[in-house]
Structures are given as C-alpha cells and as structure tokens.
KEZA-311555 format. One record per atom (N, C-alpha, C): residue number from 1; residue in three letters; atom name; x, y, z. Coordinates in pm, 1 decimal. Example, Ala and Ser with C-alpha at 12.3 -4.5 7.8 and 13.67 -1.06 7.14 Angstrom:
<sites>
SITE|n|res|atom|xx|yy|zz
SITE|1|Ala|N|1319.0|-569.0|780.0
SITE|1|Ala|CA|1230.0|-450.0|780.0
SITE|1|Ala|C|1320.0|-330.0|780.0
SITE|2|Ser|N|1285.0|-225.0|708.0
SITE|2|Ser|CA|1367.0|-106.0|714.0
SITE|2|Ser|C|1290.0|3.0|787.0
</sites>
This chain:
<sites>
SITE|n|res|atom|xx|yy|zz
SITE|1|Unk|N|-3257.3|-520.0|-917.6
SITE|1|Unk|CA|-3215.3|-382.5|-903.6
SITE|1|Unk|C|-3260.3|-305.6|-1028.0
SITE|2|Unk|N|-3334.7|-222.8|-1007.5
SITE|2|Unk|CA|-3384.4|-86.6|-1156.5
SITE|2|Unk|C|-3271.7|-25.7|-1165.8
SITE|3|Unk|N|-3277.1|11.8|-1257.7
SITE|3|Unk|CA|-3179.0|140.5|-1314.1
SITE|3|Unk|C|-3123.4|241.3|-1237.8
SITE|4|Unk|N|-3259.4|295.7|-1173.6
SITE|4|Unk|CA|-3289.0|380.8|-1141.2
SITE|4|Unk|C|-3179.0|357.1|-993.8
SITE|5|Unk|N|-3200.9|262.9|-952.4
SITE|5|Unk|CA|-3114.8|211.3|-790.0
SITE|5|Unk|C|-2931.3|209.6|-821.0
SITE|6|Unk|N|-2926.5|131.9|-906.1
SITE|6|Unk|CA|-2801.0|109.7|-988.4
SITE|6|Unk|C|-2706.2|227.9|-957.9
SITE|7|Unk|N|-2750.3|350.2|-960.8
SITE|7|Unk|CA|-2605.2|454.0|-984.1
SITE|7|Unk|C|-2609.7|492.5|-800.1
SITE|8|Unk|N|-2731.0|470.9|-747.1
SITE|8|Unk|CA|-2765.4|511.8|-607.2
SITE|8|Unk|C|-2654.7|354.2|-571.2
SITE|9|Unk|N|-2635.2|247.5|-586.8
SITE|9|Unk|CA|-2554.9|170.9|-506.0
SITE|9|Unk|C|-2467.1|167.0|-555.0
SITE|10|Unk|N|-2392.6|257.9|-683.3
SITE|10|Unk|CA|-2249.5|254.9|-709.0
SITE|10|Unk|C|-2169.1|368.4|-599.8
SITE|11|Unk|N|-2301.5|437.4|-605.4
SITE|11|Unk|CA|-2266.3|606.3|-507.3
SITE|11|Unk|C|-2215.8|496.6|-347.7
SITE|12|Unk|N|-2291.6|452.6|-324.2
SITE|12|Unk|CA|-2249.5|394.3|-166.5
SITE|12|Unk|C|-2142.8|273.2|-171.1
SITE|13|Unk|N|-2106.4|170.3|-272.0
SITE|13|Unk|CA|-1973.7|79.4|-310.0
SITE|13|Unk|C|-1862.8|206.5|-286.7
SITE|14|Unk|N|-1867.7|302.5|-351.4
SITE|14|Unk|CA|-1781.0|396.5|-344.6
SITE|14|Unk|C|-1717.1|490.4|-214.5
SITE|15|Unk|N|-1835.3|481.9|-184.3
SITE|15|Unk|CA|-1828.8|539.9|-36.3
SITE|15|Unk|C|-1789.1|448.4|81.3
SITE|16|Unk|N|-1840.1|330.5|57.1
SITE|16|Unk|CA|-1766.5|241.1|186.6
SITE|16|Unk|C|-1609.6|172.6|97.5
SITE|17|Unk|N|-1570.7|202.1|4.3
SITE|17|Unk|CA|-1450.3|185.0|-56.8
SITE|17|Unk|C|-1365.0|302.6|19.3
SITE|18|Unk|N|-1379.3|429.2|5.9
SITE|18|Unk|CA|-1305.4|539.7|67.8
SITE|18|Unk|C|-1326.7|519.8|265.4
SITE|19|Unk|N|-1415.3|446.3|280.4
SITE|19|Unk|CA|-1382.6|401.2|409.0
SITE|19|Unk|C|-1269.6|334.7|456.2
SITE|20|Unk|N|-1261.3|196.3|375.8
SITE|20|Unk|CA|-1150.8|93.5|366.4
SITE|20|Unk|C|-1063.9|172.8|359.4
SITE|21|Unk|N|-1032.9|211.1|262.6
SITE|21|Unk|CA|-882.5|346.0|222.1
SITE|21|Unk|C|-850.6|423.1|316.7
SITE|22|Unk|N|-950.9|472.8|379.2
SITE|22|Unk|CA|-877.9|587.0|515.1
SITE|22|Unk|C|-881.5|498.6|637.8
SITE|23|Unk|N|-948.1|399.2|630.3
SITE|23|Unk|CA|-897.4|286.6|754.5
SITE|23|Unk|C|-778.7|247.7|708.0
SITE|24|Unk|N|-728.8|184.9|585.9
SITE|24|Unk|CA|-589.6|191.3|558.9
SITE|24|Unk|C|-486.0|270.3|625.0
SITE|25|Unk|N|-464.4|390.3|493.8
SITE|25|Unk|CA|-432.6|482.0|528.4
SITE|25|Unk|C|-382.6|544.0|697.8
SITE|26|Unk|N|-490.2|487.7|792.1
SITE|26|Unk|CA|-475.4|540.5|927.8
SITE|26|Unk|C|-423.1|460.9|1018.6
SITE|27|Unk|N|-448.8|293.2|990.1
SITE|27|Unk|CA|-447.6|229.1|1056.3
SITE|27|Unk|C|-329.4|108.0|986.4
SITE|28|Unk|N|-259.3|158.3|921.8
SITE|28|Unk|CA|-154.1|61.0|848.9
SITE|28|Unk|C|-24.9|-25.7|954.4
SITE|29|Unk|N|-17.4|32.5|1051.1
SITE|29|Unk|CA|87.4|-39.3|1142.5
SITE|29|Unk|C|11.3|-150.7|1197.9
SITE|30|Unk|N|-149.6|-157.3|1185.8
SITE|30|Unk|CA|-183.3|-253.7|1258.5
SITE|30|Unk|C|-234.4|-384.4|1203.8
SITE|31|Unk|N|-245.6|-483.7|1252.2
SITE|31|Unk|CA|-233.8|-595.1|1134.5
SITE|31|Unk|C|-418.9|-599.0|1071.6
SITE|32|Unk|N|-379.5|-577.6|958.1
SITE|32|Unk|CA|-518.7|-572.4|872.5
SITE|32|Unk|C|-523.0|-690.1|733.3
SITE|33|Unk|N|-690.1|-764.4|752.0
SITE|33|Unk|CA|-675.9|-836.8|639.6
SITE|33|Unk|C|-795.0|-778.3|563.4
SITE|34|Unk|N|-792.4|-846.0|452.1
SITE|34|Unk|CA|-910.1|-809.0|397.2
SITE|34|Unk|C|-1059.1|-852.2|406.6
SITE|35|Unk|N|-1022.7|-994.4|486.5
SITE|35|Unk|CA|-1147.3|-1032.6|518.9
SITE|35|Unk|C|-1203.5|-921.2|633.9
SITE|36|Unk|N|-1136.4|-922.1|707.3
SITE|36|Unk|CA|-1188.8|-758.0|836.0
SITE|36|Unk|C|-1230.5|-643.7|763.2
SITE|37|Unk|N|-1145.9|-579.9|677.6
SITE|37|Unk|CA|-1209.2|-526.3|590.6
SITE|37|Unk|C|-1349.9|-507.4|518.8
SITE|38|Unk|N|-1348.1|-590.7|482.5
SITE|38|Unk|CA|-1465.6|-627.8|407.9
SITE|38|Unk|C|-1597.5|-637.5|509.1
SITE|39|Unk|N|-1570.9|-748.4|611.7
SITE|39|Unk|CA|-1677.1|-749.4|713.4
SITE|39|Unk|C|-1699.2|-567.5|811.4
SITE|40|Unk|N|-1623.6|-485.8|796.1
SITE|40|Unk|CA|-1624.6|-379.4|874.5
SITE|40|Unk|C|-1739.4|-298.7|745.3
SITE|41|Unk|N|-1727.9|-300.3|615.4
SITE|41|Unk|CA|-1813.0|-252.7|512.5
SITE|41|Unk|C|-1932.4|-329.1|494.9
SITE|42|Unk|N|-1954.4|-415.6|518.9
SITE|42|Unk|CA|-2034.5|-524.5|474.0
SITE|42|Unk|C|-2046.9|-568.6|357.8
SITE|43|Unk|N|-1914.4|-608.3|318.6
SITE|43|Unk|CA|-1906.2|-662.1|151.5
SITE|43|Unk|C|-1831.6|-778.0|181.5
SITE|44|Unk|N|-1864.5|-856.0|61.2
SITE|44|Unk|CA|-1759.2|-984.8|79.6
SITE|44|Unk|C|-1585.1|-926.0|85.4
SITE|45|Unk|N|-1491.0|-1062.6|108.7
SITE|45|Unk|CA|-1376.1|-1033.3|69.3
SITE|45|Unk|C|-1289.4|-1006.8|-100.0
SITE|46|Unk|N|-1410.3|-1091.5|-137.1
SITE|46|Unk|CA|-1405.1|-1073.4|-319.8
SITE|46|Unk|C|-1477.7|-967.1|-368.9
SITE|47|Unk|N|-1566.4|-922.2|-299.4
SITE|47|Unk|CA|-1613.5|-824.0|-396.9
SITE|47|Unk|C|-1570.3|-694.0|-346.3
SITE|48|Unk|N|-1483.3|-706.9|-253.0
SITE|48|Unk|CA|-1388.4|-529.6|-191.4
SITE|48|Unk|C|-1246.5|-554.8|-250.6
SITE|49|Unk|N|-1227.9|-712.1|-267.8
SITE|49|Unk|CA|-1108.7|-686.6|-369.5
SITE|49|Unk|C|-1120.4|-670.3|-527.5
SITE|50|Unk|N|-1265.2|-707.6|-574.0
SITE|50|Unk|CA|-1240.3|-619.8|-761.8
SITE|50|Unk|C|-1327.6|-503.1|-726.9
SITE|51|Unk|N|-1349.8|-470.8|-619.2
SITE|51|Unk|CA|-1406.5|-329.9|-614.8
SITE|51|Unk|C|-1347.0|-218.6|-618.2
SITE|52|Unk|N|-1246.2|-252.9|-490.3
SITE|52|Unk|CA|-1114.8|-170.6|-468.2
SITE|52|Unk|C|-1003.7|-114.8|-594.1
SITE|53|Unk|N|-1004.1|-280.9|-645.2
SITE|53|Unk|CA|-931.6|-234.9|-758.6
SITE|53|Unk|C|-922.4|-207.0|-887.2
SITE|54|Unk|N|-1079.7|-208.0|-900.4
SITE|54|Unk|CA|-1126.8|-108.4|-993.9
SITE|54|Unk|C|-1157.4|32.7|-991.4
SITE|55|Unk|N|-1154.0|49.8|-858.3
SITE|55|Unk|CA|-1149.1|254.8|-815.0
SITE|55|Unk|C|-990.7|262.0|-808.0
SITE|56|Unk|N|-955.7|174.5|-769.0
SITE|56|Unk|CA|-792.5|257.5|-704.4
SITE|56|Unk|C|-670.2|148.6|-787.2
SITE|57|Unk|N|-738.6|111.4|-870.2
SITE|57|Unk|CA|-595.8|70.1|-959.2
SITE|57|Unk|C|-541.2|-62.3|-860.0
SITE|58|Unk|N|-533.3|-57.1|-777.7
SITE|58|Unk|CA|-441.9|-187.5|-729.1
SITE|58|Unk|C|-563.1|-226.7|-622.4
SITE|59|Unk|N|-481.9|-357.1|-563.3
SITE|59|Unk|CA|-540.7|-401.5|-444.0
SITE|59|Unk|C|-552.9|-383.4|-266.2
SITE|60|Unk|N|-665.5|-402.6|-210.7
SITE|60|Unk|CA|-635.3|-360.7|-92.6
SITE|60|Unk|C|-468.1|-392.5|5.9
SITE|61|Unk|N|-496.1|-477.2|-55.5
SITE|61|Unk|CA|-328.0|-536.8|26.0
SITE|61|Unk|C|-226.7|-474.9|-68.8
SITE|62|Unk|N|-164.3|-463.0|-182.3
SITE|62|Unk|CA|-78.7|-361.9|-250.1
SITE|62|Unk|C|-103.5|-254.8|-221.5
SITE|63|Unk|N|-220.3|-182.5|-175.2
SITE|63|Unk|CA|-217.2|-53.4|-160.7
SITE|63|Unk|C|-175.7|-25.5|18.7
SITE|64|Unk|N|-213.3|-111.9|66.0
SITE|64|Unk|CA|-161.0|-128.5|232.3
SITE|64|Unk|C|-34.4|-129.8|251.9
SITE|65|Unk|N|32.3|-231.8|127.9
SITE|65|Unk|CA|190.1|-227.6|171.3
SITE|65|Unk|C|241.5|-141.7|104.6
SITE|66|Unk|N|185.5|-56.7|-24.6
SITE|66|Unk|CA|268.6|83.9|-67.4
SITE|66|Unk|C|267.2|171.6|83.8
SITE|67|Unk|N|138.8|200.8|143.8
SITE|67|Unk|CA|159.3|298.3|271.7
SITE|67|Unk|C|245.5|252.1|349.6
SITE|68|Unk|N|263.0|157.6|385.3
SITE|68|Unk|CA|387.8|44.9|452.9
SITE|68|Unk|C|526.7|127.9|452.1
SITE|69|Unk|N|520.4|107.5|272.7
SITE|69|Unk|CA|651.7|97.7|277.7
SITE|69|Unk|C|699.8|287.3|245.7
SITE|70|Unk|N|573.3|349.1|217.7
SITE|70|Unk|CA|611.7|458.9|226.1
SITE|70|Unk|C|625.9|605.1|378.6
SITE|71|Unk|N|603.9|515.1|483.0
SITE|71|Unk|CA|611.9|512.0|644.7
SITE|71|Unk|C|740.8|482.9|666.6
SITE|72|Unk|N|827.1|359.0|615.7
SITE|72|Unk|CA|912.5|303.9|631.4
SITE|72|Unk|C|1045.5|408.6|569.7
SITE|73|Unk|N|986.5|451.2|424.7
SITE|73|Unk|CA|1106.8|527.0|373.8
SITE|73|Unk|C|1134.6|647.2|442.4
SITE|74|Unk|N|1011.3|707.1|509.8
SITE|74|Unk|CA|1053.5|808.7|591.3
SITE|74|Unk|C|1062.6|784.3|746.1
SITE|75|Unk|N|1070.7|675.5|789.4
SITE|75|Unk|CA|1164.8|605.3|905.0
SITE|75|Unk|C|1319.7|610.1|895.4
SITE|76|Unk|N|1335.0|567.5|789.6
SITE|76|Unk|CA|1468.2|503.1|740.4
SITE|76|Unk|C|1529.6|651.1|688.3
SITE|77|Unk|N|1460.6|725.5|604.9
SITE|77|Unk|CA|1575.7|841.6|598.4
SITE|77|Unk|C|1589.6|920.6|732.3
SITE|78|Unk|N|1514.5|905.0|846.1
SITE|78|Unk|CA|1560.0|982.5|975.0
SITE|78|Unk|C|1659.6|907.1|1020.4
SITE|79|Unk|N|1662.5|771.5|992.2
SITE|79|Unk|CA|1843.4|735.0|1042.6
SITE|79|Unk|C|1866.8|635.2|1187.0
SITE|80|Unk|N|1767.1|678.2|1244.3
SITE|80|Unk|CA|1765.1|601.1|1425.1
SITE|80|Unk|C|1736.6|482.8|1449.0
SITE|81|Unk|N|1673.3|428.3|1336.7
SITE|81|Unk|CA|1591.2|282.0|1357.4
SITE|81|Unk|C|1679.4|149.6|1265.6
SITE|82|Unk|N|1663.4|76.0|1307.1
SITE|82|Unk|CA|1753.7|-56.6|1236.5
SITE|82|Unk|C|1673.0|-77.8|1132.2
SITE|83|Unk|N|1717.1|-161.5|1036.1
SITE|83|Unk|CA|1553.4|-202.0|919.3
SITE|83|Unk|C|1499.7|-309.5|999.0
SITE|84|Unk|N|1480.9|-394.0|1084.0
SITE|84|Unk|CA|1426.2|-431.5|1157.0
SITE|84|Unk|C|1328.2|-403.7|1225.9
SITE|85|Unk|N|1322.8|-246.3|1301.8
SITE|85|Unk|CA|1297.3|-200.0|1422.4
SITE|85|Unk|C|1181.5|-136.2|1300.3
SITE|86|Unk|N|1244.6|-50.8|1164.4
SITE|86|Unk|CA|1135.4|-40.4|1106.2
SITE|86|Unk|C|1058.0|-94.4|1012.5
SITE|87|Unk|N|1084.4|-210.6|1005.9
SITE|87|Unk|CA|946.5|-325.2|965.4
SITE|87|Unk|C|832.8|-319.2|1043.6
SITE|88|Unk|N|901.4|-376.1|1200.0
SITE|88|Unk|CA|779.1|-375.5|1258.2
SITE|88|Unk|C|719.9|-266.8|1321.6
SITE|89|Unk|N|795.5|-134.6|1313.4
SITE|89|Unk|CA|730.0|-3.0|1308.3
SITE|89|Unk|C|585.6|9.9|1221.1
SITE|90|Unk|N|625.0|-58.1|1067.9
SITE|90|Unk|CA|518.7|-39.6|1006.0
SITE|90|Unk|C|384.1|-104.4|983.7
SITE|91|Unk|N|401.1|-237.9|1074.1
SITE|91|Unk|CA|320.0|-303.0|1076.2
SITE|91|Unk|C|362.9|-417.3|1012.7
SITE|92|Unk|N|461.9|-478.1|970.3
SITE|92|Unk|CA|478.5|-607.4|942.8
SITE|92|Unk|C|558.1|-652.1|995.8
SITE|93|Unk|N|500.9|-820.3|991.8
SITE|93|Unk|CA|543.4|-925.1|1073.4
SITE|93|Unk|C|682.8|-1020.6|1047.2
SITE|94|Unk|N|716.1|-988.3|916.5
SITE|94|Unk|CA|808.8|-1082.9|822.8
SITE|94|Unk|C|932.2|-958.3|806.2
SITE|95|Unk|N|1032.1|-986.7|836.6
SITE|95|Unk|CA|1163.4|-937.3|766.0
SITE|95|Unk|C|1169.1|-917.1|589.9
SITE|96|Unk|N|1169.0|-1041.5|562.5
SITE|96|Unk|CA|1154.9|-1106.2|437.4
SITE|96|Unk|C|1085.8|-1054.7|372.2
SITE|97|Unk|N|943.4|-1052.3|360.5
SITE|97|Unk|CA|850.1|-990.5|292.0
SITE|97|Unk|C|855.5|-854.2|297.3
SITE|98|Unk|N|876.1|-781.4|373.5
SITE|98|Unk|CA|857.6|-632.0|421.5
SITE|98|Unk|C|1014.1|-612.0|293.6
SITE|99|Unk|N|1117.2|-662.3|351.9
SITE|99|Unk|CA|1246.5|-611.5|208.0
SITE|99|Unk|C|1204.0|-666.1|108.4
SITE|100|Unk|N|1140.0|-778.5|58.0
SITE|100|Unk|CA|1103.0|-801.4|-128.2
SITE|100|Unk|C|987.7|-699.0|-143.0
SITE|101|Unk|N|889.1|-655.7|-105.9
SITE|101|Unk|CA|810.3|-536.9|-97.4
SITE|101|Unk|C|842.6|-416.8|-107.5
SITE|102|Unk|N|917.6|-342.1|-24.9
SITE|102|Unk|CA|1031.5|-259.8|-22.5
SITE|102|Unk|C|1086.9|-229.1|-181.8
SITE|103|Unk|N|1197.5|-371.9|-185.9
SITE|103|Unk|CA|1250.6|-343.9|-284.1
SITE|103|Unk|C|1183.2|-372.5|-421.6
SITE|104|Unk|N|1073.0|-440.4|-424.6
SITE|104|Unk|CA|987.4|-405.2|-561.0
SITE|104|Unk|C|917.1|-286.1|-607.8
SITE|105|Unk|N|902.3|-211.0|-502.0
SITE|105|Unk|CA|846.9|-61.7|-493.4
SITE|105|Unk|C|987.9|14.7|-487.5
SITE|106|Unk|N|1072.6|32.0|-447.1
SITE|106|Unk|CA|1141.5|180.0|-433.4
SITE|106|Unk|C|1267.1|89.2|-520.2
SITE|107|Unk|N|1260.4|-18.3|-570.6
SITE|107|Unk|CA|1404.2|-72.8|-660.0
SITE|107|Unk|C|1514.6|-74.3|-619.4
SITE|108|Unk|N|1501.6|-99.5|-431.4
SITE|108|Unk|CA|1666.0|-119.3|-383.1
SITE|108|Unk|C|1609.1|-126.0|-265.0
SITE|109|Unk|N|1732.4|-237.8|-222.0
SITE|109|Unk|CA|1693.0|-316.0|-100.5
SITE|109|Unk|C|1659.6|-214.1|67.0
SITE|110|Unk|N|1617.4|-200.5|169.9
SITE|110|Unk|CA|1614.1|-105.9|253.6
SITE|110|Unk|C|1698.3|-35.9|310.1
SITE|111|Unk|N|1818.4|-152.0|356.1
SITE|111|Unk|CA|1956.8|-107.9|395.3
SITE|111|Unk|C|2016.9|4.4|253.9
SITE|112|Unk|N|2022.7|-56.9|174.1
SITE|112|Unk|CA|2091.4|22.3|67.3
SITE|112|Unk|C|2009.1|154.5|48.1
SITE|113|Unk|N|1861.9|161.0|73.7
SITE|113|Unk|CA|1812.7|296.4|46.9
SITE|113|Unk|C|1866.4|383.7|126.7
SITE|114|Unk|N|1829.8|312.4|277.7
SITE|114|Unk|CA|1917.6|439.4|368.6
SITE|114|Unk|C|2018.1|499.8|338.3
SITE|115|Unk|N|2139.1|427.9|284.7
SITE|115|Unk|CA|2283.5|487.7|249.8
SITE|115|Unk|C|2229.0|578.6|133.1
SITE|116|Unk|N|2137.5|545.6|41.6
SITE|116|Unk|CA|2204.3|634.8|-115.3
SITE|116|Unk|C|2099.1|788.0|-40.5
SITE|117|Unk|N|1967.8|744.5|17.6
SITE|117|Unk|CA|1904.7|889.1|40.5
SITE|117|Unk|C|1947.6|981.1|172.9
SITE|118|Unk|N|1994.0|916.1|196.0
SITE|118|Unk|CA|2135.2|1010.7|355.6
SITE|118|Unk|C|2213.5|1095.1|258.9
SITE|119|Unk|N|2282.2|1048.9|173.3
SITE|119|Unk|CA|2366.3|1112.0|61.2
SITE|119|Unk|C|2317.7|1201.3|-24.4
SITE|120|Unk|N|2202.5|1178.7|-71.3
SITE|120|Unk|CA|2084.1|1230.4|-177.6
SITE|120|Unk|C|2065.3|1323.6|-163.0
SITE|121|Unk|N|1955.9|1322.9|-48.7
SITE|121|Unk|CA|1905.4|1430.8|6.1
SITE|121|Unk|C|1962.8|1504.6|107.6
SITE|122|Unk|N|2080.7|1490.8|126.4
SITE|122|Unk|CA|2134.4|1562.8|249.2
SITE|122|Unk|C|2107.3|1735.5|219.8
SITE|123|Unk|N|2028.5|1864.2|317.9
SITE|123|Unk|CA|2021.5|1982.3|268.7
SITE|123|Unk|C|1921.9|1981.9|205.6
SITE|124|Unk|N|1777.1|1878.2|176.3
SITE|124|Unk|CA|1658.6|1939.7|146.6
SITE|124|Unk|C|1556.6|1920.6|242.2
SITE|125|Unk|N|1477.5|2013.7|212.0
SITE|125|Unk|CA|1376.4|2000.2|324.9
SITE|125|Unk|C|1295.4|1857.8|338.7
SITE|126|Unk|N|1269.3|1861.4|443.4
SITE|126|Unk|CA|1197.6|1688.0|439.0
SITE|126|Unk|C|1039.4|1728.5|357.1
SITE|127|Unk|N|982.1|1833.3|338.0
SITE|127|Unk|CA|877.1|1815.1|225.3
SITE|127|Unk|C|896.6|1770.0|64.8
SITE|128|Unk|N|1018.9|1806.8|78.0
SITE|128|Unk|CA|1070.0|1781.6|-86.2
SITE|128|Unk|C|1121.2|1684.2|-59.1
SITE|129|Unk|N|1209.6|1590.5|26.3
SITE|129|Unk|CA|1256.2|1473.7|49.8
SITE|129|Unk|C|1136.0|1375.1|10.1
SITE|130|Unk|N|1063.3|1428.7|105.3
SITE|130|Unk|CA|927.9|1342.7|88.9
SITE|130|Unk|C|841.2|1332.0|-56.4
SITE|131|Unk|N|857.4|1390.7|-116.0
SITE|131|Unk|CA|777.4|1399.6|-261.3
SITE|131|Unk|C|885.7|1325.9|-350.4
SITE|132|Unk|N|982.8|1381.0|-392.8
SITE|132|Unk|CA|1097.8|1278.5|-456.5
SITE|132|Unk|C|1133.9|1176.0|-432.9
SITE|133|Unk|N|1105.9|1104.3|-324.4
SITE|133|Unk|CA|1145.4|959.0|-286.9
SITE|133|Unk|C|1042.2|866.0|-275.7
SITE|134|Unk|N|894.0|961.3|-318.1
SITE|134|Unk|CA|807.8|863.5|-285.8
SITE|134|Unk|C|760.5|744.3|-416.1
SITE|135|Unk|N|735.3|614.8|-359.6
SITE|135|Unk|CA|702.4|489.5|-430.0
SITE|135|Unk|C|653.6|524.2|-519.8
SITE|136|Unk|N|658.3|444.3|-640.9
SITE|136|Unk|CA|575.4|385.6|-775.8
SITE|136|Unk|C|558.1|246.7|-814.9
SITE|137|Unk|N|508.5|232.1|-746.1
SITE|137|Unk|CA|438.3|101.9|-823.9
SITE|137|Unk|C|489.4|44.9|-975.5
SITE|138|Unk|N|605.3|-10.7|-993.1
SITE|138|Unk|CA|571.0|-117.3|-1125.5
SITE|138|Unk|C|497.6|-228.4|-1147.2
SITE|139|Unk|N|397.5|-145.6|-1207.9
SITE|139|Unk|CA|300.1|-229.6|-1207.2
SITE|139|Unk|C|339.6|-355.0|-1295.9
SITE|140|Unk|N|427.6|-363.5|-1360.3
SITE|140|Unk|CA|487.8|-443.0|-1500.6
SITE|140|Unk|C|529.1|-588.6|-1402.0
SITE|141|Unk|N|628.4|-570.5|-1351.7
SITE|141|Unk|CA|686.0|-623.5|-1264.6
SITE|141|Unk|C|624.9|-703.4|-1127.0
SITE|142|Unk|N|487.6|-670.3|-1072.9
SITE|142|Unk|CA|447.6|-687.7|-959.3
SITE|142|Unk|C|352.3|-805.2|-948.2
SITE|143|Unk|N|250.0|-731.6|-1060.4
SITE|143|Unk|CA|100.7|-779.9|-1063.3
SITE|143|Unk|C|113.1|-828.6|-1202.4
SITE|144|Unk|N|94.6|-948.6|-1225.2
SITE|144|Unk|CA|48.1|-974.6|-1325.8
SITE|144|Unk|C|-43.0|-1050.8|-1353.6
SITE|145|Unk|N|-104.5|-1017.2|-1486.4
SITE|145|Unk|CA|-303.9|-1049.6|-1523.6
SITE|145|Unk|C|-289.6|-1165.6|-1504.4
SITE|146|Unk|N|-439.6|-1232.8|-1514.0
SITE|146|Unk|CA|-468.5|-1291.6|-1482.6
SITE|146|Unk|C|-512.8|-1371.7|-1615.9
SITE|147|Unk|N|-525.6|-1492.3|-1655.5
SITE|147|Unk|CA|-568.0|-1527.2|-1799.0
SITE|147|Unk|C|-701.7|-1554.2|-1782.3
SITE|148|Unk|N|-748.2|-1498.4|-1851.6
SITE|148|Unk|CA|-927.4|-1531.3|-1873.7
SITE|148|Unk|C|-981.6|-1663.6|-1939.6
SITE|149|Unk|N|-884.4|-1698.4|-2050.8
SITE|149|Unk|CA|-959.7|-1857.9|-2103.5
SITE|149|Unk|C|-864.2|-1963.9|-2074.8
SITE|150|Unk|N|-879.1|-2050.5|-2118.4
SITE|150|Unk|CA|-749.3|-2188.7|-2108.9
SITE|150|Unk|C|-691.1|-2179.6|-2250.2
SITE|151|Unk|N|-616.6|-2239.3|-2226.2
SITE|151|Unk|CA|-442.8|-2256.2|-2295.2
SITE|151|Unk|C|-466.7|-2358.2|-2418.4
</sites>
C-alpha cells in the first residue's frame, strides 16, 4: 500500500464502520454478532473489533448493548411491560445478562429503575426524560485493558 492509498482506505474502514453503527443502531432487537457484521462489511471479525473501537471508543457488542439498554430504559419508564417482556423487546435472549448489563450501565438493577424514574420524572416531558436518564458507560468498571507484556 503507498502513502498515497493509505488515507484513501482509512476514508472507506471508516465508512463501512458507520455502516456497522447504523445497522446497529437500527437493527438492535435483532440478534446480531460480530462475525455477521464483519462479513456484511467485508472485514474480519478482529479487525471490525479494533477498528470499531478505535473510532467509537468501545466495542461493537458494548456499543449494541448500550442501544439495548437504552430502548429498554425507555420501555420501562412507559410502565406496561414486565422486565422480562422488555428484555426480549430489546433483543436479548438472557434475563441474566440483559439485568448485569442494565445495571452496569444505568447503576441499578431494572426493576428498581422503573420505581425511582416513575417518581423522578413524573411531569417532564419525555424529551427531557429522555436526555437525563440516558446511559454512561463506566468505562472504569466494565472494560478492562488488556496487558501487553507478561508478568
């Protein structure tokens, strides 16, 4: 590869990266891996996962289950659905995983969110509901590095 090619195939990594992301993004209730992923771009599964998460800070699958779980929080503050009913609303398959996910992102278990943001927000508009309640990532807590040499 010349030089010259080099910034021309960072321009297109980038571009089939924002593909993945709005296939995310659109298609999050439905079960997605990264190997599909990857084969839908034509990149490996390793190289769309340090690709990904070198444009977008996290990984394809952390960034799948933040949209997850931020679908879910605005399931759950409308009130109608069991946390059950909205797991697999959002596309996951596990009880289990969907609440340790949940609660590593929003810092309280699903059942318990419903009760405190029924209370919370009772009387704001759901645009502002929606901006104040939405996920952050601790990243401290979640992901942690990886060691580069031996011990």
């Amino acid at each position: 590869m010349t030089s010259r090619s080099a910034p021309a195939q960072h321009l297109r990594d980038l571009a089939r990266l924002r593909r993945v992301r709005d296939r995310i993004d659109r298609e999050y209730a439905r079960p997605l891996n990264v190997e599909a992923l990857a084969r839908d771009v034509n990149m490996s599964a390793g190289h769309l996962s340090r690709q990904f998460r070198l444009a977008y800070g996290e990984s394809p699958y952390a960034y799948l289950m933040t949209r997850r779980v931020e679908r879910a929080m605005a399931l759950l503050r409308r009130g109608d659905l069991s946390v059950t009913e909205v797991c697999f609303a959002v596309g996951c398959t596990s009880l289990g995983t969907f609440s340790t996910r949940f609660t590593e992102l929003v810092g309280v278990p699903p059942s318990a969110y419903r009760r405190q943001v029924t209370r919370a927000t009772a009387g704001l508009p759901s645009c502002v509901t929606k901006q104040v309640t939405r996920p952050v990532r601790n990243r401290s807590g979640i992901e942690k590095p990886r060691s580069r040499g031996r011990y």
